[in-house]
Each structure stands twice: as structure tokens, then as C-alpha cells.
DSSP file (Angstrom, degrees, kcal/mol; ACC not computed):
  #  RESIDUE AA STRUCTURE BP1 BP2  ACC     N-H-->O    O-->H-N    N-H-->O    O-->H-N    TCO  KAPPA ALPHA  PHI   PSI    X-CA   Y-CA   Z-CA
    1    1 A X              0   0    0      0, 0.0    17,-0.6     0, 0.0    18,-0.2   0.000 360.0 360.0 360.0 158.9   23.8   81.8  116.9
    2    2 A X  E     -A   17   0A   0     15,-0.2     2,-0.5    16,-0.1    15,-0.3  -0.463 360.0-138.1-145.6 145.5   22.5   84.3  114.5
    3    3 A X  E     -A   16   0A   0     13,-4.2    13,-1.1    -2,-0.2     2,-0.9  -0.949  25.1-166.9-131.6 101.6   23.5   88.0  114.1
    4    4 A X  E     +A   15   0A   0     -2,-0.5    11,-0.2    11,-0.2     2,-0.2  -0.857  26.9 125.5-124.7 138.2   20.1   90.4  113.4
    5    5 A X  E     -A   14   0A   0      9,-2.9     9,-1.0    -2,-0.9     2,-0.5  -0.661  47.4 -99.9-139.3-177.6   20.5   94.0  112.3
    6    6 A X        -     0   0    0      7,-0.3     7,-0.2    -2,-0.2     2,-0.1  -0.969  35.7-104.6 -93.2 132.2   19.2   96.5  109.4
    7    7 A X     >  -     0   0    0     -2,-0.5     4,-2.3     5,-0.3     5,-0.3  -0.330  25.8-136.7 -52.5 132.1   20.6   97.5  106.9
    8    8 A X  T  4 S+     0   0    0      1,-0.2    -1,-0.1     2,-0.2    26,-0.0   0.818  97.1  50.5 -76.1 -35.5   21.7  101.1  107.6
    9    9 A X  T  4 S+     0   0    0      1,-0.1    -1,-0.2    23,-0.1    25,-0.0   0.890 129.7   6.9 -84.5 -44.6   20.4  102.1  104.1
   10   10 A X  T  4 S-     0   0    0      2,-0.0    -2,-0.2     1,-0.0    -1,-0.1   0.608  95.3-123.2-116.7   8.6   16.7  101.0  103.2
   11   11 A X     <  +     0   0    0     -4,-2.3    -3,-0.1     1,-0.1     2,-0.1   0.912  55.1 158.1  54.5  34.9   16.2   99.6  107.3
   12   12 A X        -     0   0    0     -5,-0.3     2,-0.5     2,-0.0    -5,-0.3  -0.387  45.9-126.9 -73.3-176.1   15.3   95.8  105.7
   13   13 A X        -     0   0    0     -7,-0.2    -7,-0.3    -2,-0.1     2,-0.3  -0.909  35.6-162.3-143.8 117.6   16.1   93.7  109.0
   14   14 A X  E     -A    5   0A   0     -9,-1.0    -9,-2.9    -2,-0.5     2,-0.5  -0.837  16.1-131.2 -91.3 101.9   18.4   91.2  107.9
   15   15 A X  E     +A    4   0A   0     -2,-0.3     2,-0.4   -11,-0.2   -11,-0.2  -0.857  22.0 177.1 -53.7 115.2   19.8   87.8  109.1
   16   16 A X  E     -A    3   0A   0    -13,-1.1   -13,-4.2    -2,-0.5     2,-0.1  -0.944  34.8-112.6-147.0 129.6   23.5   86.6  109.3
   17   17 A X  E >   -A    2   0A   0     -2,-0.4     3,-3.1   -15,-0.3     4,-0.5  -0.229  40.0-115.6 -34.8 114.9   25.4   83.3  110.6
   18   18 A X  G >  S+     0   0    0    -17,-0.6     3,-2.0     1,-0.3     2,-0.2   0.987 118.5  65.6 -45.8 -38.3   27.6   84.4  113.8
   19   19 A X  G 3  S+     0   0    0      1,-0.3    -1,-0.3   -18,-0.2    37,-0.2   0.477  86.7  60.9 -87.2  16.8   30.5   83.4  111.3
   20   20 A X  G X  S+     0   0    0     -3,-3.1     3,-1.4    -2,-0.2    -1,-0.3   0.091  77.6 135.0-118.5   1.9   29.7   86.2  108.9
   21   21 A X  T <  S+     0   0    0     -3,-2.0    17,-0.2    -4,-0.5    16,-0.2  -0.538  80.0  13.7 -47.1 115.5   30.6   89.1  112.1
   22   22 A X  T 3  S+     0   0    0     14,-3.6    -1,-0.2     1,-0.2     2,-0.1   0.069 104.3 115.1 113.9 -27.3   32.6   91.6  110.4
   23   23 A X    <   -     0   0    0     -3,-1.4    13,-1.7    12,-0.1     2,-0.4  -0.539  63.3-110.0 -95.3 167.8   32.2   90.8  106.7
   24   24 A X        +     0   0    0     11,-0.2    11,-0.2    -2,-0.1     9,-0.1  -0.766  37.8 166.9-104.4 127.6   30.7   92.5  103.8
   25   25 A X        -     0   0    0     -2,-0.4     9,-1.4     7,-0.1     2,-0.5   0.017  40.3-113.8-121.8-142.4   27.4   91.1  102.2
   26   26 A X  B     -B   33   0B   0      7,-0.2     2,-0.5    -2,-0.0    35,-0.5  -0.946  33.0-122.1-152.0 116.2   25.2   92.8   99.7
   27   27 A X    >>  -     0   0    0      5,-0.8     4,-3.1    -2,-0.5     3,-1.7  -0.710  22.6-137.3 -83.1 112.9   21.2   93.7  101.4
   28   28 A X  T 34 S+     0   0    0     -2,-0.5    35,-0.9     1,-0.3    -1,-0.1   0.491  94.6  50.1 -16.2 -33.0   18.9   92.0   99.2
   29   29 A X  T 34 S+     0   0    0     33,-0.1    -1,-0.3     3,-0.1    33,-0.1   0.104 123.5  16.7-133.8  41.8   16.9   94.6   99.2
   30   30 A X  T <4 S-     0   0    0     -3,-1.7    -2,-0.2   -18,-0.0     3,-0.1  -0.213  93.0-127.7-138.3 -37.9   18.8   97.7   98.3
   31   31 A X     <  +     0   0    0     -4,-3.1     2,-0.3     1,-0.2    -3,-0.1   0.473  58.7 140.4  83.8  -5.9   21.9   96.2   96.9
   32   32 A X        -     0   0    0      1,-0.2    -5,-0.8    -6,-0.1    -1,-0.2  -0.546  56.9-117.1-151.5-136.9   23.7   97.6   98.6
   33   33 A X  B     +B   26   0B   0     -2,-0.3    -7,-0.2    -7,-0.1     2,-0.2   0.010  39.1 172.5 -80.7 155.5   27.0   96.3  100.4
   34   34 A X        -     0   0    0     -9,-1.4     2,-0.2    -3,-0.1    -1,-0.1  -0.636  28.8-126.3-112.8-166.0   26.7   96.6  103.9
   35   35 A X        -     0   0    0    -11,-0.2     2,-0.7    -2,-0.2   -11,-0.2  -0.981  25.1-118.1-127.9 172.8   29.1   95.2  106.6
   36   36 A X        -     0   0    0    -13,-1.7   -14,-3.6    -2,-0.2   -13,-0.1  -0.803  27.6-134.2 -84.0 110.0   27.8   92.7  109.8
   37   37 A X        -     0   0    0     -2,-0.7     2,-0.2   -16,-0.2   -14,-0.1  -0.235  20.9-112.1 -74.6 158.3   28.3   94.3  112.7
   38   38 A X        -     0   0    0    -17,-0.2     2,-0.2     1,-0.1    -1,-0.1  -0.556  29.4-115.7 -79.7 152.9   30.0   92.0  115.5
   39   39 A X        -     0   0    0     -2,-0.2     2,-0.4   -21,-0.1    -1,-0.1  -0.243  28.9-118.5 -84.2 165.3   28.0   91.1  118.3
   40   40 A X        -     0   0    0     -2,-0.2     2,-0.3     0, 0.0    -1,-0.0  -0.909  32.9-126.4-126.3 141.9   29.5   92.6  121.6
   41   41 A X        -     0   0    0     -2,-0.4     2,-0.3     1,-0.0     5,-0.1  -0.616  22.7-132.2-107.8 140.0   30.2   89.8  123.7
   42   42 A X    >   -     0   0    0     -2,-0.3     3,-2.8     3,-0.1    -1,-0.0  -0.772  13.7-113.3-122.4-179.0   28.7   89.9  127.1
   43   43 A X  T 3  S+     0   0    0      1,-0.4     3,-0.2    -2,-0.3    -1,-0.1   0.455 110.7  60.7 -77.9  12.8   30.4   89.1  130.8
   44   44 A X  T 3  S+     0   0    0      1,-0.1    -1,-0.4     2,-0.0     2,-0.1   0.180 108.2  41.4-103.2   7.8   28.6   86.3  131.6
   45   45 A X  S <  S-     0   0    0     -3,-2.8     5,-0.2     5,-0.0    -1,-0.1  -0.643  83.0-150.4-130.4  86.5   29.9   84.3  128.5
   46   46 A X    >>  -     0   0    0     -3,-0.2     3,-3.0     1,-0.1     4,-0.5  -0.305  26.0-119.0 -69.0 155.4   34.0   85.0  128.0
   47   47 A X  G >4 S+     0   0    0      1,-0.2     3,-2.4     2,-0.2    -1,-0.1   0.791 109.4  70.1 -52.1 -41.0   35.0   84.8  124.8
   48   48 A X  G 34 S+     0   0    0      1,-0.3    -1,-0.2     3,-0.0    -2,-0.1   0.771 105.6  46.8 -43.7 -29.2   37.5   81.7  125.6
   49   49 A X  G <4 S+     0   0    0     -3,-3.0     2,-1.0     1,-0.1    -1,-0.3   0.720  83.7 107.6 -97.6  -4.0   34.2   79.6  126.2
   50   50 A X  S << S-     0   0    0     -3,-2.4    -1,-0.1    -4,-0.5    -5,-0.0  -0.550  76.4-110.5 -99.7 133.5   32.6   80.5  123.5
   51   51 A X        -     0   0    0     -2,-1.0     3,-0.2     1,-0.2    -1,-0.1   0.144  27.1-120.5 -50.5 120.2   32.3   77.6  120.3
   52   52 A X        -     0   0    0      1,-0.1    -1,-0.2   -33,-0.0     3,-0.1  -0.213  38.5-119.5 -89.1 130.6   34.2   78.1  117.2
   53   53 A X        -     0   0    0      1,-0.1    -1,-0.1   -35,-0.0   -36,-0.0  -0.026  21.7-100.8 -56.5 130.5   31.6   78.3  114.5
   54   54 A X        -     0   0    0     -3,-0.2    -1,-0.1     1,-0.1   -35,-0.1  -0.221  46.8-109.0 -51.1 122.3   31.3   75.9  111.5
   55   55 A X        -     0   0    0     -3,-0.1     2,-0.3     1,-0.1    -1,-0.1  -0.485  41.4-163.5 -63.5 148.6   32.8   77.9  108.3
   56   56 A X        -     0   0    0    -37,-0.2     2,-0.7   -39,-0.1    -1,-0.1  -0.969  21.2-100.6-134.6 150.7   29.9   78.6  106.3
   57   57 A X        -     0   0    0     -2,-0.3     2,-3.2     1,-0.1    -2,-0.0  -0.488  42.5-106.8 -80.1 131.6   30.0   79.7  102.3
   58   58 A X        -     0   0    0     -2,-0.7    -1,-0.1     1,-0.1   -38,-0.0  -0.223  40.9-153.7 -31.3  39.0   29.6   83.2  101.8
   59   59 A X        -     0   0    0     -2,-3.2     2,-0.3     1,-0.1    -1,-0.1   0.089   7.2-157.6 -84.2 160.4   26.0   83.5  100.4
   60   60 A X        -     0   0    0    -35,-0.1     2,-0.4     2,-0.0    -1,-0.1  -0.883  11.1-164.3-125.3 128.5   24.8   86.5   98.1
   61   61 A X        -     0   0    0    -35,-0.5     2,-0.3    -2,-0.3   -32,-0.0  -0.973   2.4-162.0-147.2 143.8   21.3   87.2   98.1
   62   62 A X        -     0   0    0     -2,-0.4     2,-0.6   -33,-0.1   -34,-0.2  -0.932  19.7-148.7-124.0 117.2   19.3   89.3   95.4
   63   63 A X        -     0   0    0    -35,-0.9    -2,-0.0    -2,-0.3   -36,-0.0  -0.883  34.7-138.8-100.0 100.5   15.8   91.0   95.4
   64   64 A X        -     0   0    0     -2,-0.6     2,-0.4     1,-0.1   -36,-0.0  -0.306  19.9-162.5 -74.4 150.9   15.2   90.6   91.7
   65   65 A X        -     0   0    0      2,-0.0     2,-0.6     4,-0.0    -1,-0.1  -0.988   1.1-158.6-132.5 121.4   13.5   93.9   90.3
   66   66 A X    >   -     0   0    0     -2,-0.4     3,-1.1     1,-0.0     2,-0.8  -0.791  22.9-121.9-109.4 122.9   11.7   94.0   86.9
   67   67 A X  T 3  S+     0   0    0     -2,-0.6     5,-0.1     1,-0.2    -2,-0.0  -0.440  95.7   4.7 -71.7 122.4   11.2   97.0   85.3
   68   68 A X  T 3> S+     0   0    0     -2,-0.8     4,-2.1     3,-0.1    -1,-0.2   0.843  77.4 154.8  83.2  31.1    7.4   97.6   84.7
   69   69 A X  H <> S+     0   0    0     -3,-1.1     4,-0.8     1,-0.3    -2,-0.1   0.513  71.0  55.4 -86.7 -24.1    6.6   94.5   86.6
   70   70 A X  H  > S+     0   0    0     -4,-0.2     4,-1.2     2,-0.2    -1,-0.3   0.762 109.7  43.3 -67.4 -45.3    3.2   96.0   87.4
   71   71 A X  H >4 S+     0   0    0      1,-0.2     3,-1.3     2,-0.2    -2,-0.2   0.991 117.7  54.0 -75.0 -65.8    2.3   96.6   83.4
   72   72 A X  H 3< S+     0   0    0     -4,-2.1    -1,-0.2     1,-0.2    -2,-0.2   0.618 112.2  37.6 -33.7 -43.3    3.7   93.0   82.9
   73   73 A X  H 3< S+     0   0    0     -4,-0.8     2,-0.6     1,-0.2    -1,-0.2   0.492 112.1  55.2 -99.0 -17.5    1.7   91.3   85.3
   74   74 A X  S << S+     0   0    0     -3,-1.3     2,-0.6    -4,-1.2    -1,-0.2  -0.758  72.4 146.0-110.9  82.3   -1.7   93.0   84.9
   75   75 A X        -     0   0    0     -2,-0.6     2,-0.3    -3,-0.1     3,-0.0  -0.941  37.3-131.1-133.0 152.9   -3.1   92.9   80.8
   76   76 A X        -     0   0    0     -2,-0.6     2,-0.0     1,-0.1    -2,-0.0  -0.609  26.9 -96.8 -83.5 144.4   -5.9   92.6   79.5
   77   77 A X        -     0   0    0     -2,-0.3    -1,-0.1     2,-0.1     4,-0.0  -0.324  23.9-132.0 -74.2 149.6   -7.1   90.4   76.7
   78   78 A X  S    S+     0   0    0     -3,-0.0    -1,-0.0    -2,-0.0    -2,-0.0   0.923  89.6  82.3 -78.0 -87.9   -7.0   91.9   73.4
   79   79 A X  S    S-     0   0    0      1,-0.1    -2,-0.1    -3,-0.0     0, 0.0   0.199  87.9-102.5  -9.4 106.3  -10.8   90.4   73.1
   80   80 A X        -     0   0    0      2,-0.1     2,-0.2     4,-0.0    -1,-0.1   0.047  35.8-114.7 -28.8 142.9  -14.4   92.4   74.7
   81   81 A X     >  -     0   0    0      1,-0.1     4,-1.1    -4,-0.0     3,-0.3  -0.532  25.6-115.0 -76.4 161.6  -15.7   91.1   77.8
   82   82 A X  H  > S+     0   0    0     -2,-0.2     4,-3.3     1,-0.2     5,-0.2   0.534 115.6  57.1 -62.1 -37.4  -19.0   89.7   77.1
   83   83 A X  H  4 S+     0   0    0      2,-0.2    -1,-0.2     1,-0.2    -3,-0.0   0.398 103.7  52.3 -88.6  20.4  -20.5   92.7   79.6
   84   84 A X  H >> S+     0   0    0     -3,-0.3     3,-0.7     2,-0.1     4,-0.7   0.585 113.9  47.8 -93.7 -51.9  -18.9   95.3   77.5
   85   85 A X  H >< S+     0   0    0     -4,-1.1     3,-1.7     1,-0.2    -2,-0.2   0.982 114.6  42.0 -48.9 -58.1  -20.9   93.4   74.6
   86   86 A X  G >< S+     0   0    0     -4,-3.3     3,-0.7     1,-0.2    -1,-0.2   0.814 107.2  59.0 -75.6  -9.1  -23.9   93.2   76.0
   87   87 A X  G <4 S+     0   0    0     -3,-0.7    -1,-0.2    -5,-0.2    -2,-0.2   0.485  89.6  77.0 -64.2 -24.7  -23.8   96.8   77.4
   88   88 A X  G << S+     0   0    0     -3,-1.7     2,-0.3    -4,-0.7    -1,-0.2   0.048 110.4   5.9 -99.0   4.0  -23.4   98.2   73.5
   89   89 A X  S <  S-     0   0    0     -3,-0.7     0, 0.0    -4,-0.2     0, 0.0  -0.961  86.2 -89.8-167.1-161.8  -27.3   97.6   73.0
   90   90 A X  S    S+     0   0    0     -2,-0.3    -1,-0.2     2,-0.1    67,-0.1   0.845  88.3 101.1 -80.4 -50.3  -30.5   96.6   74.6
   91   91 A X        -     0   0    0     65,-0.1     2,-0.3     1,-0.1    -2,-0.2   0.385  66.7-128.1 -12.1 140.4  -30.2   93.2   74.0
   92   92 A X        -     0   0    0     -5,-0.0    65,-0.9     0, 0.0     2,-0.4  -0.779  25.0-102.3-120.6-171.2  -29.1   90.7   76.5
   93   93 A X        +     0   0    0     -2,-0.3     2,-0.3    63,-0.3    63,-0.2  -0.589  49.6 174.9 -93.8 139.6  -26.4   88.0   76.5
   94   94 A X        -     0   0    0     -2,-0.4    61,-3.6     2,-0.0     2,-0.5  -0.939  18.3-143.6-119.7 140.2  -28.6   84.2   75.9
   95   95 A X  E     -C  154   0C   0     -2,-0.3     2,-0.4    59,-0.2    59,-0.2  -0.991  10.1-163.7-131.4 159.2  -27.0   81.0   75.4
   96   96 A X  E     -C  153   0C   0     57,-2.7    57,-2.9    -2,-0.5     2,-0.4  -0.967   8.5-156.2-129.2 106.8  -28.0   77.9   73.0
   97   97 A X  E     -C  152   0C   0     -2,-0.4     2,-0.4    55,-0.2    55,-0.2  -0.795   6.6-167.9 -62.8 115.4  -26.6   74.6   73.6
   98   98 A X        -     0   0    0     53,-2.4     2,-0.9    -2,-0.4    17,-0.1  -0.528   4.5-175.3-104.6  76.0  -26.6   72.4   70.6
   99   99 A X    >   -     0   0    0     -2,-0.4     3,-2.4    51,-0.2     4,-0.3  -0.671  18.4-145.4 -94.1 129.4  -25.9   68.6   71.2
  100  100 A X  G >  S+     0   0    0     49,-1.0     3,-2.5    -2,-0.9     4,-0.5   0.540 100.3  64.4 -12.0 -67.1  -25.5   66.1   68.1
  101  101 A X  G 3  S+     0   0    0      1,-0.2    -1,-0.3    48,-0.2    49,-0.1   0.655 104.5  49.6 -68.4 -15.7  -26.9   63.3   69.7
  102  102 A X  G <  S+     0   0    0     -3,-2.4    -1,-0.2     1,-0.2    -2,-0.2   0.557 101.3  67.0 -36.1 -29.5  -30.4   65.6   69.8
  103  103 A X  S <  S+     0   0    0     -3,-2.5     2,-1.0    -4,-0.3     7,-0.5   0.394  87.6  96.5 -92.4  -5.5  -29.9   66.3   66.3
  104  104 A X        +     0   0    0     -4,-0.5     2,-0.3     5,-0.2     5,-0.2  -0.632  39.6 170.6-105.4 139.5  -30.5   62.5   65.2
  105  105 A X  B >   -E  108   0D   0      3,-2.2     3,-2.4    -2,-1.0     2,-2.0  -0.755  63.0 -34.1 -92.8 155.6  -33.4   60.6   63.8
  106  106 A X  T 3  S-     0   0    0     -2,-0.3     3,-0.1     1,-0.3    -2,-0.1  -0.048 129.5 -27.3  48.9 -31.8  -33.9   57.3   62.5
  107  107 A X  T 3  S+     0   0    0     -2,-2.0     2,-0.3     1,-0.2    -1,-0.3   0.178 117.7 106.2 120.8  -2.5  -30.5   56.9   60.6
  108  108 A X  B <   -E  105   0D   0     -3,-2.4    -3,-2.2    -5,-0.1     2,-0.4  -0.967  52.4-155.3-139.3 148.0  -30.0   60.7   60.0
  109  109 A X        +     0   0    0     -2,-0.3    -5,-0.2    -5,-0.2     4,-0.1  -0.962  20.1 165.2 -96.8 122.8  -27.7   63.6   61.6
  110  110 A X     >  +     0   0    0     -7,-0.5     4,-3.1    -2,-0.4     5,-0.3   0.115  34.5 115.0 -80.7   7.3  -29.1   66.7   61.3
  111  111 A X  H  > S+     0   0    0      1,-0.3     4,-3.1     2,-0.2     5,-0.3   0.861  77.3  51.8 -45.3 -38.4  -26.9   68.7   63.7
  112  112 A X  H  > S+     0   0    0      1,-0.3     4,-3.0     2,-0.2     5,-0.3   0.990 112.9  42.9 -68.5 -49.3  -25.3   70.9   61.1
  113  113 A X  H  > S+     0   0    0      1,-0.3     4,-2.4     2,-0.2    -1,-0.3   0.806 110.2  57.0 -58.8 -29.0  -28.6   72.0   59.5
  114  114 A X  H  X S+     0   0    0     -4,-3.1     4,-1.2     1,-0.3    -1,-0.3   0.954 113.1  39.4 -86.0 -62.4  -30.2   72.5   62.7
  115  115 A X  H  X S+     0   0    0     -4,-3.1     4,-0.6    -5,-0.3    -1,-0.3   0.810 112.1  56.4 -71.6 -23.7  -27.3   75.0   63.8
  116  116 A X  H >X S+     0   0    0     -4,-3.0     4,-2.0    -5,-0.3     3,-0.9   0.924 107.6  48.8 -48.9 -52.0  -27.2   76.6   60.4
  117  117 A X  H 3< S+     0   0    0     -4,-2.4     4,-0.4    -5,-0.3    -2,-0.2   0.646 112.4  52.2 -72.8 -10.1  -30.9   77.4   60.7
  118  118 A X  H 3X S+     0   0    0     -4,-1.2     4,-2.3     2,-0.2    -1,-0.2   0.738 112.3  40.8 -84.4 -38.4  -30.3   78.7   64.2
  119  119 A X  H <X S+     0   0    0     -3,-0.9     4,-2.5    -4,-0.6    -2,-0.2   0.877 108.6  54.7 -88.7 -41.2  -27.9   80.9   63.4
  120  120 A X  H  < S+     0   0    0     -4,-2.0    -1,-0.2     2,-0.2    -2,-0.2   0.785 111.6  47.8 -46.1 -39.8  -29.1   82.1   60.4
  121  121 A X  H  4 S+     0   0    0     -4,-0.4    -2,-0.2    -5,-0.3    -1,-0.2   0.934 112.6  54.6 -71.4 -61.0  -32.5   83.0   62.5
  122  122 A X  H  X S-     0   0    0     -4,-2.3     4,-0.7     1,-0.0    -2,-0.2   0.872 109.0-132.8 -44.6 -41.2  -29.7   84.6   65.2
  123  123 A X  H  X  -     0   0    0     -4,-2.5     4,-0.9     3,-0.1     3,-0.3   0.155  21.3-100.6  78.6 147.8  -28.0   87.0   62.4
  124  124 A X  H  4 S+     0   0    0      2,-0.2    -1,-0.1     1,-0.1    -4,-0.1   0.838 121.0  55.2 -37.6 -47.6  -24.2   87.2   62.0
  125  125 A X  H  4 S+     0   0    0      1,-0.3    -1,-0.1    -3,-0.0    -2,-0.1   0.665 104.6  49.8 -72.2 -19.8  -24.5   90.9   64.3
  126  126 A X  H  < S+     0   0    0     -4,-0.7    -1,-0.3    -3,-0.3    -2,-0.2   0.669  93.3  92.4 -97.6 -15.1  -26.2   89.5   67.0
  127  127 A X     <  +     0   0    0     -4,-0.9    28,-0.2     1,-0.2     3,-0.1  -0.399  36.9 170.9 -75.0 137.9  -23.4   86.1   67.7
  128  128 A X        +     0   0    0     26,-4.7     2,-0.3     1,-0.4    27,-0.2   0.515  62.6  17.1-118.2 -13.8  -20.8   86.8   70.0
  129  129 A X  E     -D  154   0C   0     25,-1.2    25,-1.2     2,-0.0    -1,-0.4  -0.995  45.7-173.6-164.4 153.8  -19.5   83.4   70.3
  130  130 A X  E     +D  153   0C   0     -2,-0.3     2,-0.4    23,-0.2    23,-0.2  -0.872  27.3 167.9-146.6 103.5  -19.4   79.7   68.6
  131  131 A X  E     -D  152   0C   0     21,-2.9    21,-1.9    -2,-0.3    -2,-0.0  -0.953  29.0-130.4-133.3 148.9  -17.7   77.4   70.6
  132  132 A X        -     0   0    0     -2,-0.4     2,-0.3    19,-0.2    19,-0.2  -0.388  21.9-160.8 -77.8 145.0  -17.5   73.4   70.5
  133  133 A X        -     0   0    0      2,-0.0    17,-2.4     0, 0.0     2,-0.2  -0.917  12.1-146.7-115.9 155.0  -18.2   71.2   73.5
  134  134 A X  E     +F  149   0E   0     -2,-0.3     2,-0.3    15,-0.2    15,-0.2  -0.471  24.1 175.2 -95.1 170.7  -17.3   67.5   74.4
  135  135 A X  E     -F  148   0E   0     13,-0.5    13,-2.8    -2,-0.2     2,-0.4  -0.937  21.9-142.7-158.8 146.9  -19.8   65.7   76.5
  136  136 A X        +     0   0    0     -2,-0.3     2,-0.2    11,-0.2    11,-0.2  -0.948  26.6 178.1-125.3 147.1  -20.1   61.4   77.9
  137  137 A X        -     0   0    0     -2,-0.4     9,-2.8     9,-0.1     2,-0.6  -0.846  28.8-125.6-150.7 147.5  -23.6   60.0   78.0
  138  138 A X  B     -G  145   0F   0     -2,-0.2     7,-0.2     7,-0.2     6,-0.1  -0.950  19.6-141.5-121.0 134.4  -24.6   56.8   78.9
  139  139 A X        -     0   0    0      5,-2.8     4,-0.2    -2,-0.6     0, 0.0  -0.277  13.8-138.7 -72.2 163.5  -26.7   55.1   76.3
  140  140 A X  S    S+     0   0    0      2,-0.2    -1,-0.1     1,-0.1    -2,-0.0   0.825  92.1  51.6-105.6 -21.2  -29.4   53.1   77.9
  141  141 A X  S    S+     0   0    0      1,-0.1    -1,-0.1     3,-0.1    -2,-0.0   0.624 124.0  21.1 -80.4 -10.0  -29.3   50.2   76.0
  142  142 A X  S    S-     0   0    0      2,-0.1    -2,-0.2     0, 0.0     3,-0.1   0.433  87.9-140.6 -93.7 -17.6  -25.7   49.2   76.1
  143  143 A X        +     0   0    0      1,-0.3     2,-0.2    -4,-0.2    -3,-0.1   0.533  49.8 145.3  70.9   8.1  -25.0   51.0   79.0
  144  144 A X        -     0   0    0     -6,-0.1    -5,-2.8     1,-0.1     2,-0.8  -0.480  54.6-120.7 -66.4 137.1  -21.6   52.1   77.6
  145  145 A X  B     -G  138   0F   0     -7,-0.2    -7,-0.2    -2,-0.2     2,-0.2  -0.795  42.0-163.4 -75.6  97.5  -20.5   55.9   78.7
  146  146 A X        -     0   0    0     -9,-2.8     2,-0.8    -2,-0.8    -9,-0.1  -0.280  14.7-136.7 -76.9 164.2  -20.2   57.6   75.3
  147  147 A X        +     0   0    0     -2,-0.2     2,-0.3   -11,-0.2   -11,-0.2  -0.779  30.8 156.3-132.0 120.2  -18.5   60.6   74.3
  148  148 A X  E     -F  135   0E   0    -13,-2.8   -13,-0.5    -2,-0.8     2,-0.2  -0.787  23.8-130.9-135.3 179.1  -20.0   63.0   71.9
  149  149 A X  E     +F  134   0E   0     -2,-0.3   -49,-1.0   -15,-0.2   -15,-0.2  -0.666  19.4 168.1-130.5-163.8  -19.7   66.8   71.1
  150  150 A X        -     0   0    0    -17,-2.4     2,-0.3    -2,-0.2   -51,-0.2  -0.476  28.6-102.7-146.8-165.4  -21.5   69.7   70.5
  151  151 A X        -     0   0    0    -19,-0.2   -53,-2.4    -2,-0.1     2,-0.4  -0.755  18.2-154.1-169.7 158.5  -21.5   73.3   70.2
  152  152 A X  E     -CD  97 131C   0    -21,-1.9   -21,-2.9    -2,-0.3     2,-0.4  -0.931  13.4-152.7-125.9 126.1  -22.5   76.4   72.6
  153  153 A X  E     -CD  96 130C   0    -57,-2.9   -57,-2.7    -2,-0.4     2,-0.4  -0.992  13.7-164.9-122.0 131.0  -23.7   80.0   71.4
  154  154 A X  E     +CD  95 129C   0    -25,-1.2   -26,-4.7    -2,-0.4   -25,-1.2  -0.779  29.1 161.1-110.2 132.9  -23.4   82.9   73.0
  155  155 A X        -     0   0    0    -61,-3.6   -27,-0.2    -2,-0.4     2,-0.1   0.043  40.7-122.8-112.1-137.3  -26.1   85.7   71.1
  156  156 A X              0   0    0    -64,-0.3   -63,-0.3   -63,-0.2   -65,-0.1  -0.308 360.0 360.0  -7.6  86.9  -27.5   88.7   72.0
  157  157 A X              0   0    0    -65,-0.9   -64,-0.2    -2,-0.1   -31,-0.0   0.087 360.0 360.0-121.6 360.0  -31.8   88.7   71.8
């Protein structure tokens, strides 16, 4: 049977093994030591009947406390949101998918010029973001699932 009290100092409410009656533990959540008060035996069970408890090891238990655990666990990325960016002019946010396989003719790649000419058309001031994508297509005349990539731009216009 199970011994439950609070701790007299911060009133956490605390479990204890009946074989821990009487000894001193350490409240998890102050730190510090208490002792377990003994259960008061009542007249309908005399002590003579009642079953001598399995020794149990002594356990210690610890409410770990980090200092600044708040600051730690909440930061912000060193990088602008994208609504702070778009918020800094009139402009809104657009994005431009470029994928390769779009970019071919006949026997020719053209992806890069095609996204050079894009960007160049975009200006340097207005790009907020150049990032590469992977993508599977299935060609239709082998029917194989390929995998090809890309790249995604985030502008302002």
C-alpha cells in the first residue's frame, strides 16, 4: 500500500512505498529533504496482521531546472520571415517554378539560360529565395518513374 502526503514546503503531493514510512527522501520538486510520515494504523487492522513489505531501493527523484529554459526553448531564426519581406514594400511575395525537363528541346538543355533570363528580368533586389527541388515523373514512352530537379523562386512583383 502506498503512503500519500505533501510535501510540507512547496505542497507538491507526493507518492511513497508503505516501506519508505519514516524515512527521509528529497521532494522532486523543491529539493528539499522531507521525511514520510507513518501511516496511523487503524483498529480494524492490528498491526500483528499486517504483511511485512518487500524491501524496496531507496529512490531519489529530481525535477531538473534549467536556467533560462524559456530563452532556450523559444528563438528565432536569425533569417526574415518572408511576411516581414513582403511587408517592407508594395510588392507581393510570387513564386516561379522552374523544372529542367521543361527546359529541353530536340537534343538541348536550356534550363540554366532560361533561369538566368528570369532572374535577370526579376532583379537581384526583388529575389528573396533560390531554392533547388527534386521531382519523379513518369515518361510516357518507357513508362519508367524518373527523377529530375529543379529550382523554385520566391520574388517580390
Amino acid at each position: 500500500m502506498d503512503i500519500t502526503f505533501k510535501c510540507p514546503n512547496c505542497e507538491q503531493e507526493l507518492e511513497v512505498d508503505a516501506s519508505g514510512a519514516g524515512s527521509d527522501i528529497e521532494c522532486p520538486n523543491c529539493s528539499k529533504t522531507i521525511t514520510v510520515p507513518v501511516p496511523e494504523l487503524s483498529a480494524e487492522a492490528p498491526a500483528a496482521a499486517a504483511p511485512a513489505a518487500p524491501l524496496k531501493v531507496e529512490k531519489h527523484f529530481a525535477v531538473p531546472v534549467h536556467a533560462h529554459a524559456t530563452a532556450a526553448l523559444i528563438q528565432k531564426p536569425n533569417a526574415r520571415p518572408l511576411d516581414v519581406i513582403a511587408k517592407e514594400g508594395d510588392k507581393t511575395l510570387r513564386i516561379k517554378t522552374f523544372k529542367r525537363t521543361e527546359c529541353q528541346e530536340v537534343g538541348k538543355d536550356h534550363f540554366d539560360e532560361i533561369v538566368s533570363a528570369f532572374l535577370e528580368k526579376v532583379g537581384q533586389t526583388n529575389i528573396v529565395s533560390v531554392s533547388s527541388i527534386n521531382y519523379s515523373y513518369v515518361e510516357l514512352s518507357s513508362r519508367q518513374t524518373l527523377t529530375d530537379y529543379g529550382v523554385m523562386i520566391v520574388f517580390k512583383g
